[in-house]
N, C-alpha and C positions, 0 to 999 in steps of 0.2 A: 538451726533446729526448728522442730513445727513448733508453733505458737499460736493460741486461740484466745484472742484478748475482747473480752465482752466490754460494751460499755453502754450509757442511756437510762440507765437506772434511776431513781429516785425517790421523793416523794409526794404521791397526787391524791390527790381528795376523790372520793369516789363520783364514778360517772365520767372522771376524766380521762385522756391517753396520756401513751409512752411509746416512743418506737425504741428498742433495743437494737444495739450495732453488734457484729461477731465477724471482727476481722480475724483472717488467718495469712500466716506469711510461713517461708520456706518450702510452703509447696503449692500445686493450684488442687483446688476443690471438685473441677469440674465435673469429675465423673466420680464421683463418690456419694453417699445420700448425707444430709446435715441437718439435725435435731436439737431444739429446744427441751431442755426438762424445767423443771423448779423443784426446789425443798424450800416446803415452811419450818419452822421450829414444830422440834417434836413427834415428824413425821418423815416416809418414807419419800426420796426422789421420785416423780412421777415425769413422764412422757407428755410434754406439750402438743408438740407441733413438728413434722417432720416436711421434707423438701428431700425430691430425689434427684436423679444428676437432669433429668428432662424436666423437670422443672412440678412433677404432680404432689401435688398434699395433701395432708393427713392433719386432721385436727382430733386431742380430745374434744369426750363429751363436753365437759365444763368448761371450753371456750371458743365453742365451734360457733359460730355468727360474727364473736368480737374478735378474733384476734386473728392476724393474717403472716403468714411467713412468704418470705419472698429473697429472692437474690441474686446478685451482682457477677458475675461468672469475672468480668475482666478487671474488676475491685478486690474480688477475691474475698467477698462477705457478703453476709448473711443476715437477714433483718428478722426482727418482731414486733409487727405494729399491731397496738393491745388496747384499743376500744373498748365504753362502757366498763371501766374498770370497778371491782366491787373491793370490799375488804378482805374475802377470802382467794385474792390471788396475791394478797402478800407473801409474800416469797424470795428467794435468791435464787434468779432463773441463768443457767448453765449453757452454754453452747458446746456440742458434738459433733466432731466428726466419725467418720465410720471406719473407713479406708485410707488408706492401708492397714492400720490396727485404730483402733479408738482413742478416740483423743480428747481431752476434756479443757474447757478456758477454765477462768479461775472465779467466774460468777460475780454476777453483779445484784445488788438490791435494790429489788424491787417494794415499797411500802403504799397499802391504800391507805389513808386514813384522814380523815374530818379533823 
């Protein structure tokens, strides 16, 4: 069955990085598009960072300079590597697929904090 297992999470002190992993198995990705979201406590899922099957992206506003997605077509995953981290992207960031229907991993935490 698909499977979308995030991993890379943690906890950093601001100003530091993290790169986030989002393997997928039972099927390949390549021509589908694959998105990043986060939820923090208390608030609604929002749209990070998107990658489409040619490889162009999309960043939101509030992390577009620091945080870069990228991916592996014959690994079959999907990265996020997340520079200048501040406190307000603590979050529990989600990996998506599109295609064939949506697909969602089971999120991993992410914490900034001193």
């Amino acid at each position: 069955q698909v499977q979308l297992v995030e991993s890379g999470g943690g906890l950093v002190q601001p100003g530091g990085s993290l790169r986030l992993s989002c393997a997928v198995s039972g099927i390949t990705f390549s021509y589908t598009p694959m998105d990043w979201y986060r939820q923090a406590p208390g608030k609604e899922r929002e749209l990070v960072a998107t990658i489409s099957s040619g490889g162009t992206t999309y960043y939101a506003d509030s992390v577009k300079g620091r945080f870069t997605i990228s991916k592996d077509n014959a690994k079959n995953t999907v990265y996020l590597q997340m520079n200048s981290l501040r406190p307000e992207d603590t979050a529990v960031y989600y990996c998506k697929m599109e295609r064939p229907w949506a697909t969602w991993g089971q999120g991993t935490q992410v914490t900034v904090s001193s």
